[in-house]
C-alpha positions as CSV (number, residue, x, y, z in Angstrom):
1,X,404.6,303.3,169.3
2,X,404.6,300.5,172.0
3,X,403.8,301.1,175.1
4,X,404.4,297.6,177.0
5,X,407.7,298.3,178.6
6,X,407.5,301.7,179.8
7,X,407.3,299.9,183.5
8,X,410.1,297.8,182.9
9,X,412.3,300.5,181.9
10,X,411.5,303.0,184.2
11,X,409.3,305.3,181.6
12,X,407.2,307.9,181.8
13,X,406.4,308.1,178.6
14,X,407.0,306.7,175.0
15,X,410.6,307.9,173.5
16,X,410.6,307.3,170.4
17,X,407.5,309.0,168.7
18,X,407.7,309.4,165.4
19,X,405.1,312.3,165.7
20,X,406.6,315.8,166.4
21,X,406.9,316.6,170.1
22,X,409.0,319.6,171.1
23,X,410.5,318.3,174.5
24,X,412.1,315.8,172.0
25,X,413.7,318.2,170.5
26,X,417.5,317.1,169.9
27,X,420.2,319.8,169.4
28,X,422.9,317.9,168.0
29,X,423.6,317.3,164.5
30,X,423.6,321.0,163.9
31,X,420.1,321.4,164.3
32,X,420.2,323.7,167.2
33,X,422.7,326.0,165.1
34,X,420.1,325.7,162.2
35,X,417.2,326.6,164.9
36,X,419.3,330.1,165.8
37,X,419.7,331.2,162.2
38,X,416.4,329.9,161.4
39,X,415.3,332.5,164.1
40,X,417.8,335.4,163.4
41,X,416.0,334.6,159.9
42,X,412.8,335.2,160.9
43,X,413.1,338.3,162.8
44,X,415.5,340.5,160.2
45,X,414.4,341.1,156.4
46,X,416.4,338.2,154.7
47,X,413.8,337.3,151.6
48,X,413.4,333.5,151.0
49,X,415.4,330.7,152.7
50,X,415.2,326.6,152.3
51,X,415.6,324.2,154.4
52,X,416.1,320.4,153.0
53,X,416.4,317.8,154.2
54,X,415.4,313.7,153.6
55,X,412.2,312.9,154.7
56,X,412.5,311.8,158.1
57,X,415.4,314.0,159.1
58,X,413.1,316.2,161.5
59,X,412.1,319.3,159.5
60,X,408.2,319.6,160.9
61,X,409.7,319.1,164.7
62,X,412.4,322.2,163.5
63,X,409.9,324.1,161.9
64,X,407.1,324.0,164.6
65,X,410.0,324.5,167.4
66,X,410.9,327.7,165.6
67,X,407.3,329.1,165.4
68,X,406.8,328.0,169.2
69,X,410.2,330.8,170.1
70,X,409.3,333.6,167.6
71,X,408.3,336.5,169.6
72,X,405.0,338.2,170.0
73,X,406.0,340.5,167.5
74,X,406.0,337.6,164.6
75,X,403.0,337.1,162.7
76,X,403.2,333.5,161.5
77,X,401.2,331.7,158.3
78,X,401.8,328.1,158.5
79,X,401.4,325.9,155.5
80,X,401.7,322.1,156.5
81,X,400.2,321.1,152.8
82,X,400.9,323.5,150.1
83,X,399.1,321.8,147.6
84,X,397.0,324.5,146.6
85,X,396.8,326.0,142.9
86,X,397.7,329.0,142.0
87,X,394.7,330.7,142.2
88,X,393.9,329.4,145.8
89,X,397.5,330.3,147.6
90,X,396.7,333.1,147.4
91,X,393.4,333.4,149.3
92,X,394.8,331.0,152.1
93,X,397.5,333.2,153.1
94,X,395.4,335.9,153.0
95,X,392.6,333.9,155.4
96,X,395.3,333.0,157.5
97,X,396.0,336.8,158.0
98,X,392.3,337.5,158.6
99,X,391.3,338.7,155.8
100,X,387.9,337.7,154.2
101,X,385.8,338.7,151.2
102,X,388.5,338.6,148.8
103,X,388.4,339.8,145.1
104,X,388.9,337.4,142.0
105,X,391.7,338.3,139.8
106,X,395.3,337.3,141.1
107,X,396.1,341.0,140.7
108,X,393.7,342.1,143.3
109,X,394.0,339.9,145.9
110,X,398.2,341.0,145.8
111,X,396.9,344.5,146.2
112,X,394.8,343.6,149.6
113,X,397.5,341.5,151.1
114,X,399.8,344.5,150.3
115,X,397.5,346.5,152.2
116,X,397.3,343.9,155.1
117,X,401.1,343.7,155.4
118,X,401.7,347.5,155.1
119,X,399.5,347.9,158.1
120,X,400.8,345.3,159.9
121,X,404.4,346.8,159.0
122,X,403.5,350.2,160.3
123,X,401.9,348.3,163.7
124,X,405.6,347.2,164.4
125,X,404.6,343.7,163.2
126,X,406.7,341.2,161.1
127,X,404.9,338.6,159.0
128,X,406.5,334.6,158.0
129,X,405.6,332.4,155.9
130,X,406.8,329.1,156.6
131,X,405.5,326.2,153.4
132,X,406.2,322.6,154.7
133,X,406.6,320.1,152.1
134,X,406.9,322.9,149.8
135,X,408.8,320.2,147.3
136,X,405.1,318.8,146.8
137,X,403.9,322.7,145.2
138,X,403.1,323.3,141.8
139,X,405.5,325.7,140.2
140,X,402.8,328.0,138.8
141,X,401.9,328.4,143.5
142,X,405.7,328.3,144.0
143,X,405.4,332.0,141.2
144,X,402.8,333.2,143.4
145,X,404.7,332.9,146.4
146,X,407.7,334.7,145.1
147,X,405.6,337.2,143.7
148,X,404.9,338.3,147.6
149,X,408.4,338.5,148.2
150,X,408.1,341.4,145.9
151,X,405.9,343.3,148.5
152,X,408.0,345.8,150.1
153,X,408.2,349.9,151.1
154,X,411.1,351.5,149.9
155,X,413.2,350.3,152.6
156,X,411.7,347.5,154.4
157,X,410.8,343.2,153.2
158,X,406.9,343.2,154.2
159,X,407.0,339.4,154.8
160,X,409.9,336.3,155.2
161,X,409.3,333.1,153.4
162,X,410.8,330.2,154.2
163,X,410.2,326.8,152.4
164,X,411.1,323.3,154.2
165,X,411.1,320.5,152.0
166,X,412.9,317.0,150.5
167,X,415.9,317.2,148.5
168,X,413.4,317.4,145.7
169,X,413.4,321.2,146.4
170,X,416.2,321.5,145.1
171,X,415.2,320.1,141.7
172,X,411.9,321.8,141.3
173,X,413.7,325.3,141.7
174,X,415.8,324.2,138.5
175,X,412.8,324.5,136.5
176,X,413.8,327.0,134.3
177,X,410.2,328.7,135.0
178,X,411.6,329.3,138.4
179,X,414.5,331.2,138.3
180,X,413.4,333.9,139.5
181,X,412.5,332.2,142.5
182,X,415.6,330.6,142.6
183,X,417.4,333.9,142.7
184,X,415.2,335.5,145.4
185,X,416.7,332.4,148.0
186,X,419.3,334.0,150.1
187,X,420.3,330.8,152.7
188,X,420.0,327.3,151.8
189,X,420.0,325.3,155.3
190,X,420.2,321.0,155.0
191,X,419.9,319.0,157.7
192,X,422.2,315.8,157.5
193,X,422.3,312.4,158.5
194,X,423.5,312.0,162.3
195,X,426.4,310.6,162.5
196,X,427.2,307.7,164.7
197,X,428.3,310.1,168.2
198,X,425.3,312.0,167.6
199,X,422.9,309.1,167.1
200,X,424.5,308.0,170.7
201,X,423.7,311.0,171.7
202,X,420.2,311.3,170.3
203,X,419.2,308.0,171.6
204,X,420.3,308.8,175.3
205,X,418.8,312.5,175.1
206,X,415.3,310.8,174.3
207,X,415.5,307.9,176.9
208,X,416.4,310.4,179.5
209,X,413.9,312.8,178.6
210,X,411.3,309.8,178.4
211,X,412.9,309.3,182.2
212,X,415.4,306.8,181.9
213,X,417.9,307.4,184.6
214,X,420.2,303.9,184.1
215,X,423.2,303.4,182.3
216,X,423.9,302.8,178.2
217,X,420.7,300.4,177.0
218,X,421.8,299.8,173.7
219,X,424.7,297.7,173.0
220,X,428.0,298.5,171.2
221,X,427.1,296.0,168.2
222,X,424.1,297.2,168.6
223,X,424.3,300.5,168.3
224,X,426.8,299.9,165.5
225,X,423.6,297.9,163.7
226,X,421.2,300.7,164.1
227,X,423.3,303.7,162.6
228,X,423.4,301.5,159.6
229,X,420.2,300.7,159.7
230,X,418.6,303.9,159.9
231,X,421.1,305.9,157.9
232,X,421.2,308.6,160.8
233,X,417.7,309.9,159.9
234,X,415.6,310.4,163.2
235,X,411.9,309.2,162.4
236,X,413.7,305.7,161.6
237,X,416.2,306.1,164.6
238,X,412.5,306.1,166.4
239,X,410.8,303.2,164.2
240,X,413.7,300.5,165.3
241,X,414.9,302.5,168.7
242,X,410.8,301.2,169.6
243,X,411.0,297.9,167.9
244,X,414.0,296.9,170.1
245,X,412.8,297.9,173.4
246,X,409.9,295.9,172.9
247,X,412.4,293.0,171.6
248,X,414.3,293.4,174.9
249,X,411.1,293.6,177.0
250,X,409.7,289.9,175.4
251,X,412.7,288.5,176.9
252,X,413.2,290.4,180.3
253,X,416.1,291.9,179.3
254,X,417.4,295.3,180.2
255,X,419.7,295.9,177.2
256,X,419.3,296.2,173.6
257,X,421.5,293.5,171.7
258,X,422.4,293.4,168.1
259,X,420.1,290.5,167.6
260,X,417.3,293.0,168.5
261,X,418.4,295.6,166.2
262,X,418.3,292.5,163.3
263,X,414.7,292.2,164.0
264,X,413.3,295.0,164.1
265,X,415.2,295.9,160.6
266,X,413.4,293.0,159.5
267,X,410.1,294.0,160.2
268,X,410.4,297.4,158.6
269,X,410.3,298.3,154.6
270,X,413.5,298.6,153.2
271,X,414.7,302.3,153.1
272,X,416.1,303.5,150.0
273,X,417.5,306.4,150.0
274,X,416.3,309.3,147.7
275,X,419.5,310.3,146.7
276,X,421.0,306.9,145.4
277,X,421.6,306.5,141.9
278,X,418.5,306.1,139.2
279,X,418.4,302.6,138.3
280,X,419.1,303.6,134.6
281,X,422.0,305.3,135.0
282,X,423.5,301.4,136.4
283,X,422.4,300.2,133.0
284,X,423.7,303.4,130.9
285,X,427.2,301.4,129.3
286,X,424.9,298.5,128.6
287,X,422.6,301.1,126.9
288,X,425.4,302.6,125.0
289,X,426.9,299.3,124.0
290,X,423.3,298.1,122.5
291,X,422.9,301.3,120.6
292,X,426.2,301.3,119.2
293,X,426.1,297.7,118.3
294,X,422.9,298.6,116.4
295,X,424.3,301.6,114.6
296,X,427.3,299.3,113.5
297,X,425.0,296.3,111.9
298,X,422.6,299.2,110.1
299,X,425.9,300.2,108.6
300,X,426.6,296.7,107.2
301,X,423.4,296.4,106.5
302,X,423.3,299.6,104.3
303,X,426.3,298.8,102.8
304,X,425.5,294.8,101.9
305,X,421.9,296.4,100.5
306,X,424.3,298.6,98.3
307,X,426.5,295.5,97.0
308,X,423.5,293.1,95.8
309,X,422.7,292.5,92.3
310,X,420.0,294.6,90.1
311,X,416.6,293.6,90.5
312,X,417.4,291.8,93.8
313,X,414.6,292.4,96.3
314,X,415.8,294.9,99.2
315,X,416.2,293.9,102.6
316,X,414.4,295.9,105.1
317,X,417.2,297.5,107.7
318,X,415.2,297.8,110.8
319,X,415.6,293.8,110.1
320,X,419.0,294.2,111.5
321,X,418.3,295.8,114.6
322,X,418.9,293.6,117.2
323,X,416.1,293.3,120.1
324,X,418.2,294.0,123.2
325,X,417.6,297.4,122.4
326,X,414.0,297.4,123.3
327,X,414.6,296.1,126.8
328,X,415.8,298.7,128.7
329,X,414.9,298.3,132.2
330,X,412.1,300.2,133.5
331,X,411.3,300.5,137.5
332,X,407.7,299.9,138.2
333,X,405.9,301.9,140.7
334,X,403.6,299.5,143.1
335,X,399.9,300.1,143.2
336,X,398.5,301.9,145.8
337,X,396.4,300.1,148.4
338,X,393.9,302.7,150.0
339,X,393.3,302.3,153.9
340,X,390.2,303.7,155.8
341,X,389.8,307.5,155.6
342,X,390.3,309.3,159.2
343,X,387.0,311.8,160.5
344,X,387.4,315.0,159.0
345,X,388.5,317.8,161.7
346,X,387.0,321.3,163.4
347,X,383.0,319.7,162.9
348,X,383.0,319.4,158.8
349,X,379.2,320.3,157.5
350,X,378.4,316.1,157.0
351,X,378.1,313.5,159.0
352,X,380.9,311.6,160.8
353,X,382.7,308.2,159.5
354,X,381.4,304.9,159.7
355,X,383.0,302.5,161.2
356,X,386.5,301.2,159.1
357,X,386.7,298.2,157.3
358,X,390.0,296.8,155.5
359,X,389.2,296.3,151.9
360,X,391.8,296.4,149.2
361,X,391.5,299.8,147.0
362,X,394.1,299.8,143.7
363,X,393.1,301.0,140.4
364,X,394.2,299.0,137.6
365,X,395.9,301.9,135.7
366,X,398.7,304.0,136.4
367,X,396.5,307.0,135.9
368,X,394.6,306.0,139.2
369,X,396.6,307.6,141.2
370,X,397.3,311.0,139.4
371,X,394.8,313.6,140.3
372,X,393.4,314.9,137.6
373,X,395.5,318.9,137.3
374,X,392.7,321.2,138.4
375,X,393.4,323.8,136.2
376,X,393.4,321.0,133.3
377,X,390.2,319.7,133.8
378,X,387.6,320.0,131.3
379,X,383.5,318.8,131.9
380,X,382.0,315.7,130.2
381,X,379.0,316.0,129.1
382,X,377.2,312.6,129.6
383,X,373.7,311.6,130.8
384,X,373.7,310.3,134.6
385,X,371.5,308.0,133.6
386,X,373.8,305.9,131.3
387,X,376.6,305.6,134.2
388,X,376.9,303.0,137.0
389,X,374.3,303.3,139.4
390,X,376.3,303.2,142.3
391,X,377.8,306.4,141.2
392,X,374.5,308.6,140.7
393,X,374.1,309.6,144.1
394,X,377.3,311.4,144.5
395,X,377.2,312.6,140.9
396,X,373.8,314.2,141.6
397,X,374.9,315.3,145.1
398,X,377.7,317.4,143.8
399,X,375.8,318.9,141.3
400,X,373.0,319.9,143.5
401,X,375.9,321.6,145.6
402,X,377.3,323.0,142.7
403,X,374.4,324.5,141.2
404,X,373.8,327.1,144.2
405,X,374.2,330.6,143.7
406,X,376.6,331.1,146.7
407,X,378.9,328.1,146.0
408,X,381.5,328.1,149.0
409,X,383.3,326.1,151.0
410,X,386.5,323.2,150.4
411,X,386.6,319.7,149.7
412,X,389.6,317.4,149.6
413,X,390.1,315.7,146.2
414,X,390.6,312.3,146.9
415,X,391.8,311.0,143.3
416,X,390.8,311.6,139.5
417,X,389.8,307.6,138.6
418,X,389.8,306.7,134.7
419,X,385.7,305.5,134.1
420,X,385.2,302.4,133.7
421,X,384.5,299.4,135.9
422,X,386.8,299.9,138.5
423,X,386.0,303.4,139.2
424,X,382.8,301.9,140.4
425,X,384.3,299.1,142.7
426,X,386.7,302.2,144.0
427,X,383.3,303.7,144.7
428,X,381.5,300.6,146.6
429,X,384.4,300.0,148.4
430,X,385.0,303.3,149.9
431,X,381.4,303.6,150.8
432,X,382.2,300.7,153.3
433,X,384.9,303.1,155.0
434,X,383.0,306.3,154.4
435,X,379.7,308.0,155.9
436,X,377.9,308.1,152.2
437,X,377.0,311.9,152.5
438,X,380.8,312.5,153.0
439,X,381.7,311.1,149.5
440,X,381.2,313.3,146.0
441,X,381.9,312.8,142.4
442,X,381.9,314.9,139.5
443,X,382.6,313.4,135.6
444,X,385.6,315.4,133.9
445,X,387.8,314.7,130.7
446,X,391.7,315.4,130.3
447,X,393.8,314.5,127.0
448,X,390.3,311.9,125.0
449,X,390.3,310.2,128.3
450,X,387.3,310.1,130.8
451,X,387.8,310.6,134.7
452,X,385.9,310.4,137.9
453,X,387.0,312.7,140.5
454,X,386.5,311.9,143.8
455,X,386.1,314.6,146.1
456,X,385.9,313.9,150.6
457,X,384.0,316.1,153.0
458,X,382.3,319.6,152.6
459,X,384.2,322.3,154.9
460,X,383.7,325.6,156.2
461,X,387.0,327.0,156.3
462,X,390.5,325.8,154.5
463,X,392.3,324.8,157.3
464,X,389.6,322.2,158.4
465,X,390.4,320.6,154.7
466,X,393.8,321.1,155.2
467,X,393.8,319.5,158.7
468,X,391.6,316.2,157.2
469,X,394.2,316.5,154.4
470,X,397.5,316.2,156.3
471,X,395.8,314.0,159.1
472,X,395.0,310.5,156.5
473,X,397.2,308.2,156.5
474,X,400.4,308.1,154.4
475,X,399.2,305.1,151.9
476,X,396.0,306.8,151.6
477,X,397.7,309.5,150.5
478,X,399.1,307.9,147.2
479,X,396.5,309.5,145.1
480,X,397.9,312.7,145.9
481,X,394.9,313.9,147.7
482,X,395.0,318.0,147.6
483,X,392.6,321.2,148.8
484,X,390.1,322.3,146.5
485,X,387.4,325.2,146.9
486,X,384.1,324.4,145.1
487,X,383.8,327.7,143.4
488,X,387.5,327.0,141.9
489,X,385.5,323.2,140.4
490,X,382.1,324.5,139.5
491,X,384.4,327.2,137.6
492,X,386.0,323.9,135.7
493,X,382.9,322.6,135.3
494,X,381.5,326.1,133.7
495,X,384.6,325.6,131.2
């Protein structure tokens, strides 16, 4: 966020952050009636409650505000990146409560966090979950999670859960493996678009708390331009809010026209809604149209095979088939472009970053930028010697690390990278962003095909992973980076 015209406003300080800042907080568009039930919520035994909402809308800045007013009576667990597997959930809830030195088996562990929360209970003390981006968890974690909802006394809830998330919450608790989840959710909260009074309103509650003290600074057309252009969602309310003060501050003015509004759309991606309608579905009666054109040649094509003379050679049908059919359209998903890695957090056990560089990172295949399932991966047995040299040091450093007897620790996976030659430019170029000691590898197979993964940092605790994890930047993060544990990947490796 700009900071040029603070002075020639009148500012304090920047007002449209699109990073979470409680003063910010803005009431209006329900969200303070949300924020009380949220809270009623958290301090009464109500089982599992959702809140959704399109990215953007403000769901971190509600969920932290909420934590921030819980009384001291509240224990809170806070996941900001659920992406753990399902044997790792778990153990990270249970760290979070204290608890160390836990057992293996999935069974087990349940047994200690009963324990845990039973004490707790009988210390006058209520525990909450809260997931964030809990659309993002695998559905075997999302069964572990509901599988502490069970935990109870005969008459009391031993923890709340709530799960914040995209509309894509919605869909993942369809999965038919999750009813049981599903049926365990006893409010469903959304957060909306604002409206056009309340994105008024939004924009003259953060000026004034940024310490404007003059009149209206955006424009009637203006204002008009912005609603539409952000769809009433506040982190892009922010994005062109900034955009145009600094518009209006090139040219000495002290009011936002629509002109400014026009330029700052201009310089931002265009925002496509999650919710629109799948480009198939546009091209479904052209679909149906093609398919029923086909069925109806085939037929004449049967019947003309059935009229020709004896001994005539046959026709092949498919023949008739006409080619429209094969070119249904299909969206294509851009390639990722990585951007330099940030330090990992709380003093990681290896060395700090290099200085950051600006190369372009996209794998050529689509696989690229699917980590490879943990609980899916399989070892490859191949000599180190017969791979790209580039890659032996980390290949060699993450088995030394492996091979200990007291294998602990995390590591965030960076990406699973099909082998061939462009795993090893992935490899040299990220070694111009990255402190080399940072940067491990291990070789794996899933479904005949071979993978690299490619693993970042070596940390102490969880939420030092998780912290590096949620802190890189959101195109690095289109490998769909997540938290492992070395012991869970030398256990793959053991396979």
């Amino acid at each position: 966020m700009s900071s040029l015209y603070l002075g020639h406003f009148g500012l304090s300080r920047s007002p449209f952050k699109i990073t979470p800042d409680l003063d910010f907080f803005f009431s209006g568009g329900r969200r303070g009636d949300i924020l009380s039930a949220l809270l009623h919520v958290a301090t009464h035994e109500e089982g599992i409650i959702t809140v959704v909402a399109e990215v953007g809308s403000g769901k971190t800045l509600l969920s932290r505000l909420m934590l921030s007013q819980l009384p001291p009576t509240v224990c809170t667990v806070y996941l900001a990146n659920p992406c753990f597997s399902r044997d790792e959930i778990l153990g990270a809830i249970a760290r979070d409560l204290g608890l160390q030195d836990l057992p293996a088996s999935t069974e087990a562990r349940l047994a200690v966090l009963q324990q845990e929360l039973l004490r707790r209970h009988g210390a006058g003390e209520r525990v909450l979950l809260v997931v964030d981006e809990a659309h993002a968890m695998p559905a075997e974690s999302l069964e572990e999670i509901r599988l502490l909802s069970n935990l109870e006394t005969a008459s009391h809830k031993l923890i709340n859960i709530m799960l914040f998330g995209q509309p894509e919450l919605d869909v993942v608790l369809t999965d038919p493996r999750l009813r049981q989840v599903r049926d365990r959710v006893i409010h469903r909260f959304e957060l909306q678009p604002l409206p056009y009074a309340d994105v008024c309103a939004y924009l003259d509650h953060r000026l004034r708390a940024a310490g404007w003290r003059g009149g209206a600074l955006f424009s009637g057309a203006a204002l008009a331009q912005l609603v539409k252009a952000s769809g009433g969602r506040a982190r892009r309310i922010n994005l062109l809010a900034d955009k145009c003060l600094l518009a209006a501050y090139a040219e000495g003015l002290r009011t936002v026209e629509a002109r400014h509004v026009q330029a700052a759309r201009s310089e931002l991606h265009a925002d496509v809604p999650a919710a629109s309608t799948p480009a198939w579905r546009g091209a479904l009666p052209w679909m149906i149209g093609s398919v029923l054109l086909a069925c109806g040649m085939t037929a004449a094509a049967v019947w003309l095979l059935g009229q020709r003379p004896a001994g005539e050679s046959k026709v092949p049908v498919v023949a008739a088939l006409p080619a429209a059919v094969a070119r249904v359209p299909v969206k294509t998903v851009p390639e990722p472009v990585a951007v330099p890695a940030p330090k990992p957090v709380a003093e990681p056990l290896v060395p700090s970053v290099k200085s950051p560089v600006s190369p372009v990172i996209s794998p050529v295949t689509s696989a690229a930028s699917v980590p490879l399932p943990p609980h899916m991966t399989e070892p490859l047995q191949a000599p180190v010697a017969e791979l790209d040299p580039a890659l032996q040091s980390y290949l060699q450093r993450t088995q030394d690390l492996l091979s200990r007897g007291d294998t602990q620790g995390f590591t965030v996976q960076l990406a699973a990278l099909p082998r061939d030659g462009n795993a090893a430019r992935y490899f040299k170029l990220v070694s111009q962003q990255l402190d080399s000691s940072l940067i491990f590898a291990q070789l794996s197979s899933y479904n005949g095909r071979n993978f690299v993964s490619v693993y970042y940092g070596n940390f102490v605790a969880a939420s030092q992973a998780q912290a590096a994890l949620v802190g890189l930047p959101t195109s690095f993060k289109t490998n769909k980076p997540i938290v492992r544990t070395w012991a869970r990947i030398k256990q793959d490796q053991a396979l």
